[in-house]
N, C-alpha and C positions, 0 to 999 in steps of 0.2 A: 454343235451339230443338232439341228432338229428331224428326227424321224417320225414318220406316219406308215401306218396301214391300211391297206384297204381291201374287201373281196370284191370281186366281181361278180357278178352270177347270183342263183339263188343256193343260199348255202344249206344243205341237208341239216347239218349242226352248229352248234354252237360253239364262235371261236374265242378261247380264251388270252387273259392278256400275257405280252409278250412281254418280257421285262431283258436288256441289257445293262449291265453296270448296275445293278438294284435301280433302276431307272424303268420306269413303264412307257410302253412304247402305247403311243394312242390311236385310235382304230377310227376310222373316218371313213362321208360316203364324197367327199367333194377335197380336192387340193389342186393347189395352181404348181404348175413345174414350166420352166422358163415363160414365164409371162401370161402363159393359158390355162385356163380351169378345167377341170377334170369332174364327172359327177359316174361315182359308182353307182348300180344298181345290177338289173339283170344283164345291161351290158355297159362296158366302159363308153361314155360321151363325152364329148366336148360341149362347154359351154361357153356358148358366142356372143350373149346380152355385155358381158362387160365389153368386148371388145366393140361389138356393134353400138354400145353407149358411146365410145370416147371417139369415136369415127364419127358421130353424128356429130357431137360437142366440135370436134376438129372443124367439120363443115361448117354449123353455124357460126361458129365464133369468126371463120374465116368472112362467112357472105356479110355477118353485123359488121366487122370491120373496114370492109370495101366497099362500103356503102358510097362511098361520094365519087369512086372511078368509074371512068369509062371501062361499058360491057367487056368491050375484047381484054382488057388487063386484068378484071375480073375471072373472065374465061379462064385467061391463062395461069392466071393465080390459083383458081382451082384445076387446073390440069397440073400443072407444079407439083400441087399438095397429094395428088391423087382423090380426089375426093369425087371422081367422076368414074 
């Protein structure tokens, strides 16, 4: 099992480490939890570049591929994919 911590906010003090099972638990301002990233600071965000990278990757790899179809099955290849 891997654990992390993280504050949010701006923290008055200084937080020390946490330790379970003589095990030190690690203190972080960014972690992914089902598939999305997270970025601590003075308030919790999401961040959206990796997702918005692999949507665009999806899109092009899809239009370089369909290169030699006809528009409408293109069209609809990316309506299929959502990429619209």
């Amino acid at each position: 099992m891997h654990c992390i911590c993280t504050v949010v906010g701006n923290p008055k003090f200084t937080v020390s480490n946490i330790c379970i099972d003589n095990q030190v638990i690690q203190w972080t301002n960014r972690f992914k939890y089902h598939g999305v990233n997270f970025v601590s600071g003075a308030e919790l965000s999401v961040d959206v570049a990796p997702i918005r990278r692999k949507f665009y990757v999806a899109c092009n790899r899809l239009n370089a591929r369909s290169h030699g179809l006809a528009e409408p099955v293109r069209v609809q290849l990316v309506k299929s994919f959502s990429c619209l």
